[in-house]
N, C-alpha and C positions, 0 to 999 in steps of 0.2 A: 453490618446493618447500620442504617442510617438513626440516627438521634430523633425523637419525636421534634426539637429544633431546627433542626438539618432538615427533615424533611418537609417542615413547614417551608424552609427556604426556597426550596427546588419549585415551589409551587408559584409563590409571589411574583409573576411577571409583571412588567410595566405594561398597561394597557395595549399600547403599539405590536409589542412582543406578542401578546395573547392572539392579535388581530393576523398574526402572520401565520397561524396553523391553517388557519378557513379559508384559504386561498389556495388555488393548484398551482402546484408546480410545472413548468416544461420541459420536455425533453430534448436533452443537449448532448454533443457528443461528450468523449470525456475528457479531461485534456490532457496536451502533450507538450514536450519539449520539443526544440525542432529538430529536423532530420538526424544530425549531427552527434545529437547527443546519446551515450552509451544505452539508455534504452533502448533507440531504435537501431540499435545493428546488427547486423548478419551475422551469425555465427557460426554458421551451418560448415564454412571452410574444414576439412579433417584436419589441416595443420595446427590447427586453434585448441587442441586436444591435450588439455594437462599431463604430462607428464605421470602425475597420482592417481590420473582418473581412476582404472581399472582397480586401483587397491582402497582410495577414497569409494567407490562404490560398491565395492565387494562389504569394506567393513558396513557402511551403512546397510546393507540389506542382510546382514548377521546379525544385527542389532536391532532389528524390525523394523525397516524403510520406515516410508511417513507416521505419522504420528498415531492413526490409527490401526496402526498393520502393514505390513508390507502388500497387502494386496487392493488397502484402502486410500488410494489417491482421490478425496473427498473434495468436496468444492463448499465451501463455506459460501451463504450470501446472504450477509448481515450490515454491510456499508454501502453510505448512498452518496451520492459526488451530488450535491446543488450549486446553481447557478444564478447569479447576482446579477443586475444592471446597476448601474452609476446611481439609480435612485434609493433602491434598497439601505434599509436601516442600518446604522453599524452599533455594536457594543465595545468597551471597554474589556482587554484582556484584566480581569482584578488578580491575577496567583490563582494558587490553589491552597483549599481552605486545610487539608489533613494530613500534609505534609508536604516535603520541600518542592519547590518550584524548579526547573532542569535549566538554571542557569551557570556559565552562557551558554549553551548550547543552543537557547531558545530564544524567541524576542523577548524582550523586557517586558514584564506588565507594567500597560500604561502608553509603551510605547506606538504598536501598531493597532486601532479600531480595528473589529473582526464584522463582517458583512453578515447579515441574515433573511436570507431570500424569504419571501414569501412562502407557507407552505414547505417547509423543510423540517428535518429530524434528525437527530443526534443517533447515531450507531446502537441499535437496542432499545431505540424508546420512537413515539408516533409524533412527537415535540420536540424542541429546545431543553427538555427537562431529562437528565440521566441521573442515575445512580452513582455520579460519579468517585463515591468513594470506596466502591466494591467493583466496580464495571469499569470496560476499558472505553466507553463513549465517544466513539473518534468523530468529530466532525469536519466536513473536506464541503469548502465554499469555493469555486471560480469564479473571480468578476474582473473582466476584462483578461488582459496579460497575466494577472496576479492569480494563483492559488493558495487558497488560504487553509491550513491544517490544527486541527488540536485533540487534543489527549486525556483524556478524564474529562471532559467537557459538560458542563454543566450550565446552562445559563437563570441567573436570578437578578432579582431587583436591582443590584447594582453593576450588571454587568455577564463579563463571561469568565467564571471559574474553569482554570483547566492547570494540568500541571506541565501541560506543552503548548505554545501555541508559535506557528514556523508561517512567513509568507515566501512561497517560489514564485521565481520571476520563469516563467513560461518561456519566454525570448530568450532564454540566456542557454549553453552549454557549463555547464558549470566542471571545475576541475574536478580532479579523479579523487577527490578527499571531499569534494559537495560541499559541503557549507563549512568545512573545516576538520580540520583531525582530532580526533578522540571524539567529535560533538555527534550528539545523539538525534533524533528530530523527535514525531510522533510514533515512529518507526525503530525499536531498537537500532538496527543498520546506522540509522543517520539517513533514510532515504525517505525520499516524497514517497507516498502512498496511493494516491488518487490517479499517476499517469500510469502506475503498474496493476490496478484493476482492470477487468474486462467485463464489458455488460452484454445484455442481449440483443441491442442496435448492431454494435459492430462484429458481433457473430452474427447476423441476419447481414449485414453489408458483405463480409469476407465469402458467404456462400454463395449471395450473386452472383459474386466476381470469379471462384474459383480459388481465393486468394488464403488469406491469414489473418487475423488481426491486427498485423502490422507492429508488435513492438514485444516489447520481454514485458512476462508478470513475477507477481511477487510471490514465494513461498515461503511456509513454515512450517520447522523440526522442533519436537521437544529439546529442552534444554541440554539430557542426558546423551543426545546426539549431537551435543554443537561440540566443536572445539572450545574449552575451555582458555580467556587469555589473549587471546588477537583476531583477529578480522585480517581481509583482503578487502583493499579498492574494488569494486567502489565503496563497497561500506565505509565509513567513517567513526565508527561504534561496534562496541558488540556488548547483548545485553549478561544473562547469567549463564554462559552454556558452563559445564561442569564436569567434562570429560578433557584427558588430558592425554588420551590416545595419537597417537602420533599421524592417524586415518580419519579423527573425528574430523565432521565437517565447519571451517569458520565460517563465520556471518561475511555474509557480502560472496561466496560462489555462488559462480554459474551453472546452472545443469542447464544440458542441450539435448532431449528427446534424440536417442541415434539414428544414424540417417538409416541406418538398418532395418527398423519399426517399421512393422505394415500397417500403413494407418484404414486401407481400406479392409484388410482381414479383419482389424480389432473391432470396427463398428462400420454400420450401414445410417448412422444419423450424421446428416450434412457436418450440423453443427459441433459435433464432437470431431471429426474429420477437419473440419477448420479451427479446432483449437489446438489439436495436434500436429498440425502444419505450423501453427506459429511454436509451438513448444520447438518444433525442429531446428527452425530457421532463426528464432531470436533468444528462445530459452527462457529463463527464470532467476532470480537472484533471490538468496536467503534473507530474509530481514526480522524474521522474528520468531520469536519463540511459541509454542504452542501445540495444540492435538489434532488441528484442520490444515493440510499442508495451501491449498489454493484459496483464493478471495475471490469471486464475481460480485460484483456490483448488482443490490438488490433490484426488480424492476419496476420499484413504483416511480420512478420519476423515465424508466425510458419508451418506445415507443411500442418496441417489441417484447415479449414477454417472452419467457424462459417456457412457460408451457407451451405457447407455440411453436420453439424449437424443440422439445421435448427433450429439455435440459432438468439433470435435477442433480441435487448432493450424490447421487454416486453413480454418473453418467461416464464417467473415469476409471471408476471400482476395476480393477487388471493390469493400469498401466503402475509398475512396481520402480521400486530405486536403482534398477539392475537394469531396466530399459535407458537410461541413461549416461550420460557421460557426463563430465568437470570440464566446464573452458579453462583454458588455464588463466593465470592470475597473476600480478605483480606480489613479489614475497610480505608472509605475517607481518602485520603490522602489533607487537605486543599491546595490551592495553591498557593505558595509564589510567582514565577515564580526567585526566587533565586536555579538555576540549580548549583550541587554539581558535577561534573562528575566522574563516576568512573576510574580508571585506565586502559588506553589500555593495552592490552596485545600484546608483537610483534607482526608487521602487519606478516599478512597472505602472502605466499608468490605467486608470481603472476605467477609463472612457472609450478605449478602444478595444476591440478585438484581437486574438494575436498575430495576426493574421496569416494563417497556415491553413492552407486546404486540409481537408478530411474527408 
């Protein structure tokens, strides 16, 4: 719990600040890396089939598949992707106030101003204002090229409290260690957050077309199910998994829904059929610890609404850890947590768009 102090902080916004709740938001896709990059690839190939699959997923589903059961592949939708233009406010990254700050892994506080669209809210709260010394308060800003992420995020009087805060440059492929090896982001993994969500627009676009959602999302296994110790590329991190099982799963696998799956026996709703086609075809990557294996992007900032696809937290309830396969991986990387970071390349610039169809 927060300090009668503390939580006097959380409150005190800079007039400007206060002035951005009462403002609507737009609805935007979400963004992406381009073509190129390991999000958006095909994985569907059989040759692509880890060697451990069959024994990596046996043990996981002995051990009670997702987090809430093996028969509970849940959809979390508590994260919201906002969208910035060149005008919008920026704050100050300050640290974070209740313990240590995720350097380097992260930008410097100080270094990068963080964008606040009008009309936006921090993961768990209806404002700028989180709990962030009990809550994981992730906030994810697009303005221009750039995507801007943070962690415990909190915003007051002097700025942005977070104990992460990462800018992705959208135009970039980035190598198979992302922003550096051992380094962490907002994401235990080390990975971007916001291109590996899925909202209710681009499952109402995938259904017109017939299609998918066009890229890999992100999942999470309780800790007792991770590989304790190392990680696989792409990850670049792994956070507390605690098993040391020779089958436990590391941070940063792929699962690829098998090409086996009946996705039209399992369900008659469009929308669960086109997210199961992208499960097929591009898969999921582990990034984080936890009890809800999938994220959706809430729908107050998109166009289409989740009730109108008649989506909800357990629109998935059947599909289990045994319906899947392991892509295979480049070998454990053990974990120092000694982060090496790679070299920015010029920020992205915040005036233009990325320019990538969608």
């Amino acid at each position: 719990m927060l300090s009668a102090t503390n939580r006097a902080m959380r409150i005190i916004l800079p007039a400007a600040l206060l002035a951005l709740v009462t403002i609507g938001a737009s609805a935007e896709p979400l963004p992406r890396f381009p073509p190129g990059a390991i999000w958006n690839q095909d994985v569907s190939a059989q040759n692509l089939k880890a060697a451990s699959s069959d024994e990596m997923i046996a043990w996981l589903q002995s051990h009670g598949g997702w987090g809430t059961g093996s028969t509970a592949f849940q959809i979390d939708f508590s994260m919201a992707v906002m969208h910035a233009d060149a005008s919008a406010p920026t704050v100050a990254n300050i640290g974070f106030p209740y313990d240590e700050y995720y350097s380097p892994d992260c930008d410097d506080p100080g270094a990068v101003p963080f964008p606040l669209p009008p009309g936006g809210a921090i993961e768990g709260s209806n404002d700028y204002s989180c709990d962030n010394e009990g809550e994981d308060c992730h906030l994810f800003v697009v303005q221009g090229q750039a995507l801007y992420e943070a962690y415990r995020a909190n915003v007051v009087s002097a700025g942005l409290q977070t104990q992460c805060a990462v800018r992705w440059d959208l135009t970039r492929i980035y190598p198979a260690n992302g922003r550096g090896e051992q380094c962490t982001s907002v994401d235990a993994a080390g990975f971007p957050v916001a291109p590996l969500l899925f909202n209710a627009d681009e499952v109402y676009a995938a259904i017109q077309s017939g299609g998918d959602i066009g890229h890999a999302i992100r999942f999470i296994l309780p800790n007792a199910r991770m590989k304790a110790n190392e990680y696989v590329h792409p990850a670049s991190h792994a956070g507390g998994p605690s098993n040391t099982d020779q089958y436990a799963i590391p941070y940063g696998s792929r699962f690829r829904l098998k090409a086996s799956f009946d996705i039209d026996a399992f369900s008659s709703n469009a929308a669960v059929r086109a997210l199961l086609r992208g499960l097929k075809k591009y898969g999921m990557f582990l990034a984080d610890g936890g009890n809800l294996p999938l994220t959706g992007e809430v729908d107050t900032y998109t166009t289409h609404k989740w009730d109108e696809l008649s989506i909800d937290s357990h629109s998935l309830y059947g599909v289990q850890a045994s319906d899947f396969e392991v892509v295979a991986a480049d070998a454990p990387i053990p974990l120092t947590y000694d982060c090496a970071r790679n070299p920015d390349a010029p920020p992205p610039d915040p005036l233009f768009g990325d320019g990538f169809d969608r």
